[in-house]
C-alpha positions as a Markdown table, in Angstrom:
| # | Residue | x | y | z |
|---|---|---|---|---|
| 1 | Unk | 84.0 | 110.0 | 87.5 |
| 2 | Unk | 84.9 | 106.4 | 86.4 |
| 3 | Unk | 84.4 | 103.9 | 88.3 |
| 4 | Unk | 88.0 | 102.2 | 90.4 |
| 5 | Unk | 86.1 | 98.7 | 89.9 |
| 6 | Unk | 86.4 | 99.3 | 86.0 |
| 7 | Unk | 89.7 | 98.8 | 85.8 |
| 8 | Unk | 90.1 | 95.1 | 85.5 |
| 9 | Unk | 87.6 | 95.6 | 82.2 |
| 10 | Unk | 89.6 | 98.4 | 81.3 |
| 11 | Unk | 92.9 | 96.6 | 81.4 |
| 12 | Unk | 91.5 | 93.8 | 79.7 |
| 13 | Unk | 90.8 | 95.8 | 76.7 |
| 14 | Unk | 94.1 | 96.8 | 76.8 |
| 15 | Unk | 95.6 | 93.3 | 76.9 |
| 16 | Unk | 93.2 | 92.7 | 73.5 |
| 17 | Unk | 94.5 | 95.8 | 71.8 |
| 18 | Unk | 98.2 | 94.2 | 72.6 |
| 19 | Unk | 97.3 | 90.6 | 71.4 |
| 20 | Unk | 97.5 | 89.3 | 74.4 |
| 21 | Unk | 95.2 | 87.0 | 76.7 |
| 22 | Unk | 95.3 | 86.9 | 80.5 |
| 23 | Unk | 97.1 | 83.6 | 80.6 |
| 24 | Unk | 100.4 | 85.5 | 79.3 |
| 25 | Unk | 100.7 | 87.0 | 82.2 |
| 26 | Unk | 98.9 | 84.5 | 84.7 |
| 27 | Unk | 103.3 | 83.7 | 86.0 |
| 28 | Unk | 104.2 | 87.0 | 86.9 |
| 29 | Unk | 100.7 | 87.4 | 89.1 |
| 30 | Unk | 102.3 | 85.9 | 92.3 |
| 31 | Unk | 104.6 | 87.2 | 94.4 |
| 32 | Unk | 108.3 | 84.5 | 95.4 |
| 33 | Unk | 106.8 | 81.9 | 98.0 |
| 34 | Unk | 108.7 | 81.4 | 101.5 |
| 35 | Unk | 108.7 | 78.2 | 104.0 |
| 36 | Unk | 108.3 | 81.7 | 107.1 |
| 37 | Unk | 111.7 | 82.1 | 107.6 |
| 38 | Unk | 113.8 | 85.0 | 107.9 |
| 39 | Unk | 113.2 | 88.6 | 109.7 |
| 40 | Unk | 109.6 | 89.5 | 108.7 |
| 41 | Unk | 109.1 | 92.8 | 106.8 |
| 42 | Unk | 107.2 | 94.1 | 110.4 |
| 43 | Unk | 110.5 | 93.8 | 112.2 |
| 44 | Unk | 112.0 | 95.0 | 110.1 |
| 45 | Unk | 110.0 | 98.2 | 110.6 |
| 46 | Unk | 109.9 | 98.1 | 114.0 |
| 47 | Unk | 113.4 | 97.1 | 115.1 |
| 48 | Unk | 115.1 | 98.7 | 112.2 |
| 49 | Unk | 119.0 | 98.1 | 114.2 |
| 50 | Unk | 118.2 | 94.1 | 112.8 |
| 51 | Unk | 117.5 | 95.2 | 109.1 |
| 52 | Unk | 120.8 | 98.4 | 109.9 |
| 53 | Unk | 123.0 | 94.6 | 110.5 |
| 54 | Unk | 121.5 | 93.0 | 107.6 |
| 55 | Unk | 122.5 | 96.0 | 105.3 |
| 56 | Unk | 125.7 | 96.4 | 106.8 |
| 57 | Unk | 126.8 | 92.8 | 106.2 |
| 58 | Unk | 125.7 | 93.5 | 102.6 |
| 59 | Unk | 127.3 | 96.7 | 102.2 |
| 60 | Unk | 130.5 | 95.7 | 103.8 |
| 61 | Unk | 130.7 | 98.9 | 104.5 |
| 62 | Unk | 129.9 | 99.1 | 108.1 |
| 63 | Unk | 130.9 | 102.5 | 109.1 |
| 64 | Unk | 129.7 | 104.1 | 105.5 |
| 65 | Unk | 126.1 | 105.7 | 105.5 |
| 66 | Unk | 126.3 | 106.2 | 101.8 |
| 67 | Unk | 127.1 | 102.0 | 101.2 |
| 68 | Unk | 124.5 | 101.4 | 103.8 |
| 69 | Unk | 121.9 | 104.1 | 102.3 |
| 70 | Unk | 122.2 | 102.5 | 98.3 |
| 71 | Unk | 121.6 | 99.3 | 99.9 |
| 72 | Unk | 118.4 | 99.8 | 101.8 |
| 73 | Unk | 117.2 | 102.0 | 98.2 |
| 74 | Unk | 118.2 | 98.8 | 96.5 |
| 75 | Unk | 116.6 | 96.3 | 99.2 |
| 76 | Unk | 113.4 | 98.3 | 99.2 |
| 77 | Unk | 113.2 | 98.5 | 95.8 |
| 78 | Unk | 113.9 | 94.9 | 94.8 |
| 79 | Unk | 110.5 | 94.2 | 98.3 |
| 80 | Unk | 107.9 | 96.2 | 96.0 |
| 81 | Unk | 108.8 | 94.9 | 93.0 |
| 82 | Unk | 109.1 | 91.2 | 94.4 |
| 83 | Unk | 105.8 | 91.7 | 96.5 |
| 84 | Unk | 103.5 | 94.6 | 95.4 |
| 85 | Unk | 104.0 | 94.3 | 91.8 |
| 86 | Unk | 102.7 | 90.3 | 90.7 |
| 87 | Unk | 99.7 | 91.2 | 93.1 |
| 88 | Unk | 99.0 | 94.4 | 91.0 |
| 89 | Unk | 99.0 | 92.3 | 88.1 |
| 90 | Unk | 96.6 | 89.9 | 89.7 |
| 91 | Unk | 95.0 | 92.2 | 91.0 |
| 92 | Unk | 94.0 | 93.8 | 87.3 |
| 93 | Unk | 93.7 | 90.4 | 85.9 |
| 94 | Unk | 91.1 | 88.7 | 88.4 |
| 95 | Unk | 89.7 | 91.8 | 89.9 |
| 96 | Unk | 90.4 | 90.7 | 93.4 |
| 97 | Unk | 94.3 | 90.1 | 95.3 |
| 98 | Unk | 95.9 | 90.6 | 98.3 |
| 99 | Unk | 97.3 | 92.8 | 100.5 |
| 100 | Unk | 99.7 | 91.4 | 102.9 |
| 101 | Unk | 100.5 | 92.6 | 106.2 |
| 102 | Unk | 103.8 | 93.4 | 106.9 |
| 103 | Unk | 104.3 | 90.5 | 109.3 |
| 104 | Unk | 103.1 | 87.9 | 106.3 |
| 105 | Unk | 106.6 | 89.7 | 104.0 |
| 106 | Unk | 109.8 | 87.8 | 105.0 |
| 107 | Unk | 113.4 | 89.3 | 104.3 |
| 108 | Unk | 115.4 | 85.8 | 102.9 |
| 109 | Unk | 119.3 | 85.8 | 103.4 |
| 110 | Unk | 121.4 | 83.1 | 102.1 |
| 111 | Unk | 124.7 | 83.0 | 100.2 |
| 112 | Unk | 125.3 | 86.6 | 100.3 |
| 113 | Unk | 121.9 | 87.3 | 98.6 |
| 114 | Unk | 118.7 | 89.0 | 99.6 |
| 115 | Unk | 114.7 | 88.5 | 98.8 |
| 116 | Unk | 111.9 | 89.3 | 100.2 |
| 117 | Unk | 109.3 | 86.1 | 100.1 |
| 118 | Unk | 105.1 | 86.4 | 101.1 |
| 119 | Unk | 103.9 | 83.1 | 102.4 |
| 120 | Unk | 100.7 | 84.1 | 103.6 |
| 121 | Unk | 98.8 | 87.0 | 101.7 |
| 122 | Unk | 95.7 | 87.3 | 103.7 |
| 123 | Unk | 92.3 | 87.3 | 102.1 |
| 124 | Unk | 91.5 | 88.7 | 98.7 |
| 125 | Unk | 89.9 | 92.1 | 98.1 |
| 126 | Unk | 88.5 | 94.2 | 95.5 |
| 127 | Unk | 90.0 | 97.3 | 93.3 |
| 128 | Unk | 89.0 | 99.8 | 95.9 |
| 129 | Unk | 90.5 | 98.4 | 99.0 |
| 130 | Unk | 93.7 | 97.1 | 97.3 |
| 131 | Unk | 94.6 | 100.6 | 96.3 |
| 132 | Unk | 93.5 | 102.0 | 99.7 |
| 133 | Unk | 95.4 | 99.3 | 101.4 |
| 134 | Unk | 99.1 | 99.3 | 99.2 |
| 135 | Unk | 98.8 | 103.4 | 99.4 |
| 136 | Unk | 98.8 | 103.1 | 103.1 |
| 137 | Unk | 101.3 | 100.3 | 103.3 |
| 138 | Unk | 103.5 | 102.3 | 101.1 |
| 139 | Unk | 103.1 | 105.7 | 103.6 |
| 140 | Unk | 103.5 | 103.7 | 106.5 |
| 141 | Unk | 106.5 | 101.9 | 105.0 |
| 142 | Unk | 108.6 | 105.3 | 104.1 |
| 143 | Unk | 109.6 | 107.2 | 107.6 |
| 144 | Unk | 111.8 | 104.1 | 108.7 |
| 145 | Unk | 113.6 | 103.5 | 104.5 |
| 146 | Unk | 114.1 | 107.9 | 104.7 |
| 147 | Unk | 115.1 | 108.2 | 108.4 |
| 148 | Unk | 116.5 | 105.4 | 109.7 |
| 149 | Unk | 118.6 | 104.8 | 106.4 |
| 150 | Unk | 118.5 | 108.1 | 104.2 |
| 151 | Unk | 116.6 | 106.4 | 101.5 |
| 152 | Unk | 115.6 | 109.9 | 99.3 |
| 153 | Unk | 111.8 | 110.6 | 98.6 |
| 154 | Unk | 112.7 | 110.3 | 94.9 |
| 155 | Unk | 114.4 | 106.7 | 95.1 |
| 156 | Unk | 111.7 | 105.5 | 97.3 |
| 157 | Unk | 108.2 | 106.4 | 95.6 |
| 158 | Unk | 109.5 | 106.2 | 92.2 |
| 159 | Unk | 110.3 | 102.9 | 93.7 |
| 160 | Unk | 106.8 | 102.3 | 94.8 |
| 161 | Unk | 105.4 | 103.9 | 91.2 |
| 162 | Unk | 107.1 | 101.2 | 89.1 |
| 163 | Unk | 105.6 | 98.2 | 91.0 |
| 164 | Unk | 102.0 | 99.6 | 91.1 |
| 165 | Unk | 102.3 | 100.4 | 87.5 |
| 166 | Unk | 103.3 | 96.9 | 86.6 |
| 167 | Unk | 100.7 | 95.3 | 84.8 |
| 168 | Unk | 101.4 | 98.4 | 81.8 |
| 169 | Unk | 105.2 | 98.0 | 82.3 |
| 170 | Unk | 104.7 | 93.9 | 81.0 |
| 171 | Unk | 102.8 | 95.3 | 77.7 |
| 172 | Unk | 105.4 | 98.4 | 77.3 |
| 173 | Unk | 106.1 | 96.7 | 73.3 |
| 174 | Unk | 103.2 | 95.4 | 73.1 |
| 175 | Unk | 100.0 | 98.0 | 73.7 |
| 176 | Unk | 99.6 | 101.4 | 71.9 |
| 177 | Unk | 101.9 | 103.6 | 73.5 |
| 178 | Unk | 99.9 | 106.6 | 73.7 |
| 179 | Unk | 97.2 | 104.2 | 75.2 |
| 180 | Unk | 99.4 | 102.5 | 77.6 |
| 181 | Unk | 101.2 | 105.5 | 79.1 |
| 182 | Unk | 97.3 | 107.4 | 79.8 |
| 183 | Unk | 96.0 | 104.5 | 81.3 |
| 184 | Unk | 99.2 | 104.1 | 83.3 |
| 185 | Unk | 99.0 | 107.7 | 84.6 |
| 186 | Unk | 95.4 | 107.4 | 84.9 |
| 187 | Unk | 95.9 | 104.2 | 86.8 |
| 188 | Unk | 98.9 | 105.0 | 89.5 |
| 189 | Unk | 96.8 | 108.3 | 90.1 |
| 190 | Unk | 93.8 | 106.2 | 92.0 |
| 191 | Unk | 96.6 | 105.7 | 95.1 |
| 192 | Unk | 96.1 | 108.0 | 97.5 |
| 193 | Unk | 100.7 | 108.3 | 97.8 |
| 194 | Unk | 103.6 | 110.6 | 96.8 |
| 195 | Unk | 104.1 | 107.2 | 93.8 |
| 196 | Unk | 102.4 | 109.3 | 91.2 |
| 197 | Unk | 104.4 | 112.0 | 91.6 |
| 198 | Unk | 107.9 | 110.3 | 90.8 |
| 199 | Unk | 107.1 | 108.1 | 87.3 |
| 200 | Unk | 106.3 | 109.6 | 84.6 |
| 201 | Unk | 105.1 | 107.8 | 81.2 |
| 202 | Unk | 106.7 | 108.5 | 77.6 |
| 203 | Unk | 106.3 | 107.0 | 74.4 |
| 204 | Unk | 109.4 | 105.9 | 72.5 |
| 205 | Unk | 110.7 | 104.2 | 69.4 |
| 206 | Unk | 113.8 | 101.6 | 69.7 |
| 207 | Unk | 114.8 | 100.1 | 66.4 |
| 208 | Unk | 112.0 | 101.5 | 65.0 |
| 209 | Unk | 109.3 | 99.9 | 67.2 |
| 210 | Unk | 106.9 | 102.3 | 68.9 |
| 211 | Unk | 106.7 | 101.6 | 72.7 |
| 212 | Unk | 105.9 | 103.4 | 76.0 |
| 213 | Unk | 108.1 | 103.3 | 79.0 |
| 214 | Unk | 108.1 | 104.2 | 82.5 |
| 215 | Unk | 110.7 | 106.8 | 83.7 |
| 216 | Unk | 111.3 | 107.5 | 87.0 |
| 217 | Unk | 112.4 | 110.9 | 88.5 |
| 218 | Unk | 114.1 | 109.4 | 91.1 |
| 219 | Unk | 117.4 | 107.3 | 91.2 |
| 220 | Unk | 117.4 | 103.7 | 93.2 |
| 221 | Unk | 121.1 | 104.2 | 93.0 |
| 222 | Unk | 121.5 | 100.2 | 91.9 |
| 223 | Unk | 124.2 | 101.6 | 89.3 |
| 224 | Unk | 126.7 | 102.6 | 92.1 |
| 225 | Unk | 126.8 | 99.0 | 93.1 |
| 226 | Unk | 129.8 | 96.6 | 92.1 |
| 227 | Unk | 127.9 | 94.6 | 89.9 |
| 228 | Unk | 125.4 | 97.6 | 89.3 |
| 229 | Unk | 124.1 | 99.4 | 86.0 |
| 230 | Unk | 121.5 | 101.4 | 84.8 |
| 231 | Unk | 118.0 | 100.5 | 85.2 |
| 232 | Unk | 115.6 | 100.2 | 82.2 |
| 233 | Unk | 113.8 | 103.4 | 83.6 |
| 234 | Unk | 116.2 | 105.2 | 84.4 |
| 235 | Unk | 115.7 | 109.0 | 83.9 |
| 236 | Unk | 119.2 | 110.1 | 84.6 |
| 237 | Unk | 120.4 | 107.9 | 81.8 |
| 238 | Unk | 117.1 | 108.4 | 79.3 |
| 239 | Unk | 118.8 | 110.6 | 76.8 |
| 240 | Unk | 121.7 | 108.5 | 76.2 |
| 241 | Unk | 119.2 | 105.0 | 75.8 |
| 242 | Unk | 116.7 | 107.1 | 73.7 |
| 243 | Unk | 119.3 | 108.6 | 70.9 |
């Protein structure tokens, strides 16, 4: 069995077979900075009527569980991506990152918009404990997003897939394809999580460039939203992109 601490050396070969040095990616390795305001990710968790307002107010839907439900897919989607995914990619470029607790995450409001910000990210840690630590972050996350707010096991952990899977989505033009999308796999199966489960990885040709994309199996629903469309890795809308 390989090794988990191999995989910084493993995705540096990659980066080489792409072209590509660490330094290309060095601004996507760290996740939006806050000043410590705003509701904190563990509230949010534990008194989940605060984040039910918060989604409400966005929804403008108050009374609709449906408006409600595609904005907490949306809202937990856009807090792995904004938080878990730079400190994968740090994570596989330096061999060490973080893996903050939910009370260092902080949900940031203003103007009608939503982030999620990580001031502090706690200490750093190797390959092994950052994949033990985000797989039970991620399970520990999911009851309140599917019961509290209908979020569907599909939307969530494909959700979760595309941000630990990161660092091979940045090279998805750039790397071998059939390379990329086994060391993906290979890759989002060392957390211990339904993630690998939902994000599947295909090679592809656009304008005749070979490439390898992630697809996920389940919808974030970001399309139904006013200013919504479909996402890059979208399954439901892969045939249409891919002919």
């Amino acid at each position: 069995m390989v090794s988990t601490e191999s995989w910084p050396s493993r995705y540096c070969h990659l980066l080489e077979s792409a072209g590509l040095s660490k330094a290309c990616l060095a601004d996507n390795a760290s996740p939006p900075e806050g000043d410590g305001a705003g509701m904190s990710l563990a509230s949010c968790l534990e008194q989940p009527e605060s984040l039910r307002g918060i989604l409400q107010m966005t929804a403008g839907e108050p009374r609709d569980f449906r408006a409600i439900r595609i904005q907490a897919s949306v809202l937990h989607q856009n807090l792995v991506l904004s938080i878990i995914a730079p400190l994968t990619i740090r994570l596989l470029l330096d061999g060490q990152s973080q893996a903050p607790e939910p009370g260092h995450i902080r949900l940031h409001c203003a103007d009608g918009a939503t982030g999620w910000t990580c001031a502090e990210a706690g200490p750093a840690i190797g390959v092994a404990p950052f994949t033990e630590a985000m797989a039970a972050r991620a399970k520990d996350w999911y009851p309140v997003f599917r019961q509290e707010f209908g979020v569907s096991p599909g939307a969530y952990w494909s959700s979760v897939g595309l941000a630990l899977c990161a660092p091979f989505s940045a090279l998805y033009d750039k790397a071998p394809p059939d390379t990329l999308c086994r060391e993906a796999t290979e890759w989002l199966a060392q957390f211990d999580c339904d993630a690998k489960k939902f994000i599947d990885w295909i090679p592809a040709e656009f304008n005749q460039h070979r490439c390898a994309i992630p697809q996920r199996r389940g919808c974030c629903l970001k399309y139904k939203l006013p200013e919504g469309n479909y996402c890059g890795t979208c399954g439901i809308y892969r045939k249409e992109r891919m002919n």
